[in-house]
C-alpha positions in Angstrom: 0.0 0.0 0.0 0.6 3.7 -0.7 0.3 5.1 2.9 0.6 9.0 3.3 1.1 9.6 7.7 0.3 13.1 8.6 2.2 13.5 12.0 5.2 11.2 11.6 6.7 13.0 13.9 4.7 12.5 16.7 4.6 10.1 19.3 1.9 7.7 17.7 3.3 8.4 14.2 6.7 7.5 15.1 5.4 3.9 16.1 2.8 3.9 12.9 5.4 5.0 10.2 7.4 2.3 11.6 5.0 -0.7 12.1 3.7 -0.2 8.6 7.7 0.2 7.0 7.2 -2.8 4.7 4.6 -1.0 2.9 5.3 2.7 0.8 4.6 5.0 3.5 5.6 8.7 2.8 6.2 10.4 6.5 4.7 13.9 6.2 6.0 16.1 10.1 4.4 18.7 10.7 6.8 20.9 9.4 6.5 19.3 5.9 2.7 19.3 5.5 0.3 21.8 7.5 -3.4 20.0 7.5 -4.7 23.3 7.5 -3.5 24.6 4.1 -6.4 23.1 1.5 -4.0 22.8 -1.1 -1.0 21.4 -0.2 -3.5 18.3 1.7 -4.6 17.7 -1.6 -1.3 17.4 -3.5 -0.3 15.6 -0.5 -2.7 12.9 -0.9 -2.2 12.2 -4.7 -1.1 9.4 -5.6 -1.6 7.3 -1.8 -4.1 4.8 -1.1 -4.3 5.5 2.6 -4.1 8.4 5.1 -3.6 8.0 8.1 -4.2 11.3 10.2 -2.0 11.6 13.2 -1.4 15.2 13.4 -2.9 17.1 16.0 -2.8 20.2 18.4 -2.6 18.1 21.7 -1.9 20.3 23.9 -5.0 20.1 26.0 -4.6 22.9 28.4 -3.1 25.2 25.8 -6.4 24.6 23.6 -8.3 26.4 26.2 -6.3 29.7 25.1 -6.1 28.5 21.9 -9.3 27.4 20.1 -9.2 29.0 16.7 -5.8 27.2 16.4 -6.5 24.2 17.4 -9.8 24.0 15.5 -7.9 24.7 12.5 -5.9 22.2 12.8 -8.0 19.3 15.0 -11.2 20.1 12.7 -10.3 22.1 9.8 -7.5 19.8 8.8 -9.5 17.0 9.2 -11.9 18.2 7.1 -9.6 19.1 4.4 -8.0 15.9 4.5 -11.4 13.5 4.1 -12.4 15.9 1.3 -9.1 15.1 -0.8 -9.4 11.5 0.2 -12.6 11.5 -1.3 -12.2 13.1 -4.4 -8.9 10.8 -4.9 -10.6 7.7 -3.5 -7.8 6.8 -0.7 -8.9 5.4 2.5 -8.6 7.8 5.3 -7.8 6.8 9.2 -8.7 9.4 11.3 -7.4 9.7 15.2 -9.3 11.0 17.5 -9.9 10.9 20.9 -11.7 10.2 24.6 -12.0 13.7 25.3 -15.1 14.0 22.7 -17.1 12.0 25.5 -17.9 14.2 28.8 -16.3 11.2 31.3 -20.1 11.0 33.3 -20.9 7.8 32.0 -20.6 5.2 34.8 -19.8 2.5 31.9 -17.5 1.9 28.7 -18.4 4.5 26.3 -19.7 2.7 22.8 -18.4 3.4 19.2 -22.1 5.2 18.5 -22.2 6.4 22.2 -23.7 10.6 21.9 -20.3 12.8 21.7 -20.3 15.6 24.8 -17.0 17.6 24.9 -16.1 19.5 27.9 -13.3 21.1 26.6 -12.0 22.9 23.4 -9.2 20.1 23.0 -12.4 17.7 22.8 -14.8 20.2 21.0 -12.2 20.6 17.9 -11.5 16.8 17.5 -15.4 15.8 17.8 -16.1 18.3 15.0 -13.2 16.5 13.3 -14.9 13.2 13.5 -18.0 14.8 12.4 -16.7 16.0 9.2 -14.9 13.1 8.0 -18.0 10.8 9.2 -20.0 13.1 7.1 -18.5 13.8 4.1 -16.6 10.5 3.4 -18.3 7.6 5.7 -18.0 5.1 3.0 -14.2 5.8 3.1 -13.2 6.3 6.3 -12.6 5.0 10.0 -12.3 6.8 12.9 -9.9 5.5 15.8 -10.4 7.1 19.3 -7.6 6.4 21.7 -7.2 8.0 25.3 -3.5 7.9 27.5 -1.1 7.1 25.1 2.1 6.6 26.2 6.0 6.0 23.7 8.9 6.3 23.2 8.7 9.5 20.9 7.2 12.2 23.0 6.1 13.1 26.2 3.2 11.7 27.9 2.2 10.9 31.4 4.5 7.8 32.5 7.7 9.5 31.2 6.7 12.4 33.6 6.1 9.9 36.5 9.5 8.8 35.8 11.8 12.6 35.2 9.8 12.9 38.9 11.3 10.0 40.3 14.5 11.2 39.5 14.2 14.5 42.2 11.0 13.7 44.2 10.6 11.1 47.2 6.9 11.1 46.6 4.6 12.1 43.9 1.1 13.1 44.5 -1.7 11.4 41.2 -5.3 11.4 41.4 -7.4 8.7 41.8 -10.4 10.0 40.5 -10.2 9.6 36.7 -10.4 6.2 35.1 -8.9 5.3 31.7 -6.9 2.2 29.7 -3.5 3.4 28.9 -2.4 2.7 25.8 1.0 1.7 24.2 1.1 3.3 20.7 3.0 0.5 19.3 0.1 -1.7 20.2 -2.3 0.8 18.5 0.2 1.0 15.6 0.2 -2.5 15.2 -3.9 -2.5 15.2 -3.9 0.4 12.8 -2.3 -1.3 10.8 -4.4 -4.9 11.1 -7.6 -2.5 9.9 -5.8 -1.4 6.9 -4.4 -4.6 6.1 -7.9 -6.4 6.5 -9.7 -4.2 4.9 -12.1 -3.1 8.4 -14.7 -1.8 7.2 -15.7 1.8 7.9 -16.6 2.8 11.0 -15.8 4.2 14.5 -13.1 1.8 16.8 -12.0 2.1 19.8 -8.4 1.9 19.8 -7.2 1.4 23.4 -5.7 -1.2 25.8 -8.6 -3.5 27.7 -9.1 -3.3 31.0 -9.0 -0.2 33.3 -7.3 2.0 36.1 -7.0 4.9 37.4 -3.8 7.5 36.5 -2.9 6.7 40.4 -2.8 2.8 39.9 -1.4 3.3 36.3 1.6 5.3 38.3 2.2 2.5 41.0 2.4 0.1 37.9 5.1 2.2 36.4 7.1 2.9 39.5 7.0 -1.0 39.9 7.8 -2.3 36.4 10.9 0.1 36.6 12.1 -1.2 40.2 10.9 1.6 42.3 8.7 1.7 45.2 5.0 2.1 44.5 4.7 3.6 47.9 6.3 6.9 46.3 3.3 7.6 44.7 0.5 9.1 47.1 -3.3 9.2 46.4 -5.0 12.8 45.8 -8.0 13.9 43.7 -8.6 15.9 40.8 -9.7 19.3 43.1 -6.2 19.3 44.1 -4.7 19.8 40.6 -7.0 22.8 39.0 -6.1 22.8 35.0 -7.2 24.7 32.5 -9.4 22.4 30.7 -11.1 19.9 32.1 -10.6 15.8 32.5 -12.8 13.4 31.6 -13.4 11.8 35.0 -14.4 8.2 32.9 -12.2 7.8 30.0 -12.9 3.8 29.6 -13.8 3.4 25.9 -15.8 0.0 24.9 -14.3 -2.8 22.3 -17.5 -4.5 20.4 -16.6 -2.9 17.1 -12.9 -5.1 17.1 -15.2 -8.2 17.5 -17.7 -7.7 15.1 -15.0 -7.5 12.1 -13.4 -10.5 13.8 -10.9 -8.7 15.1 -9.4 -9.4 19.0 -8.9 -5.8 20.4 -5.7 -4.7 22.0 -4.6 -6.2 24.8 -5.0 -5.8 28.7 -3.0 -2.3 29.3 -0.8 -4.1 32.0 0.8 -6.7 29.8 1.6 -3.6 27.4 3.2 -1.7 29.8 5.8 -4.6 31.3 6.3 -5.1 27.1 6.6 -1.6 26.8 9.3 -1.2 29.6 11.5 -4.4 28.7 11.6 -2.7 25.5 13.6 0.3 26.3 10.6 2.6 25.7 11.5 4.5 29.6 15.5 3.9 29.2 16.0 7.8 28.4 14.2 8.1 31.6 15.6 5.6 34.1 18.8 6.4 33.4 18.2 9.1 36.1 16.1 7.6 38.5 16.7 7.9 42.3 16.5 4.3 43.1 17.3 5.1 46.9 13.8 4.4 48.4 12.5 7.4 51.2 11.5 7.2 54.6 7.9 7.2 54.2 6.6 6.2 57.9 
């Protein structure tokens, strides 16, 4: 296949350009194609039979200040990039996210579950979903994901990790639940869609199972022989951010099985994969390793 990556760059696109390097993928960073300039996404897509959208403004607190921006580029550049798509006749895979949900639900969100953003993040990645579902359904496939973590940019367990290195203790909530997600496991199911010719549609492109960003912590601290006990419990009213967190992040799976498809696996088994693999070395090279006194 002819696969054009928007965002190669970028944490998830660093894993999909090189899960799918057997095929002829063309890696178009940010600085080398802006989604938001009609024209160049349409010479950009000639000649591919696949898109895959990974580029983004993901900044979720700086959307808040930032709307236009990062509608632009969340909405606008979705938008331009299902309209050349179409008119070409590539297949476009469009990433989205959890934050389109308002995190209130007290189960799994569905594929077709009513989208509620909270914040301008969530509000400019819900319109993109809208207008490549709209304009190019027969062509398209939408994959939300929620707590990604890599090797290629910065993301929450990394953090947990540079903190290790000067803090005894590090306060995370326990008031928001999620599946994090390795994106060389969604890389690898991107690229199972593609190959098996999914048909269009919304999937939920996650690990299974679920936790909280406090338990997720504890599992990193442990998988990277430090003391679990170094991360303390706290809530969300503690740590007041611009935009607001979905408190329930837990996306459903039933659209994997009814193409026949096993979704990704439990988040836990991804993560010890993810840290045998060298994804945190940059990180644990500086760890304090010297447990505190925390009686």
């Amino acid at each position: 296949m002819r696969i054009l990556i928007t965002g190669a760059d970028g944490m998830l696109g660093t894993d999909v350009r090189e899960c799918l390097a057997d095929h002829d993928v063309t890696s178009a960073t940010r600085q080398a194609l802006d989604v938001t300039d009609a024209t160049a996404v349409r010479h950009a897509v000639a000649g591919h039979d696949v898109v895959i959208n990974a580029a983004a403004f993901t900044n979720v607190d700086a959307a808040e200040e930032n709307e236009e921006l990062a509608y632009q580029v969340n909405a606008e550049g979705a938008r331009y990039l299902a309209e050349a798509c179409k008119s070409s006749g590539a297949r476009l895979v469009q990433i989205s996210t959890d934050y389109v949900f308002d995190g209130t639900s007290t189960v799994p969100y569905s594929e077709d579950a009513e989208l509620h953003p909270l914040s301008s993040y969530g509000r400019s990645k819900a319109a993109g979903e809208r207008f490549v579902r709209d304009f190019y359904p027969e062509g398209s496939i939408v994959v939300r994901t929620a707590w990604l973590y890599g090797k290629a940019g910065p993301n929450f367990a990394a953090t947990m990790l540079r903190l290790a290195a000067t803090k005894d203790t590090v306060d995370v909530v326990t008031d928001q639940r999620g599946q994090p997600t390795w994106t060389r496991d969604l890389a690898e199911h991107i690229r199972q869609l593609l190959e098996q010719y999914a048909s269009p549609g919304i999937y939920h492109g996650t690990n299974t199972g679920e936790t909280t960003w406090f338990e997720f912590a504890r599992a990193v601290y442990a998988e990277c022989g430090l003391d679990p006990e170094r991360i303390r419990p706290t809530d969300s009213a503690s740590f007041v951010r611009p935009a607001p967190r979905p408190q329930n992040s837990v996306l459903a799976h039933e659209a994997w099985h009814a193409i026949r498809l096993e979704p990704m696996r439990p988040w836990r088994d991804a993560l010890s994969d993810a840290v045998r693999s060298g994804v945190f070395d940059e990180q644990r090279r500086h760890l304090r390793r010297d447990a505190p006194d925390l009686s």
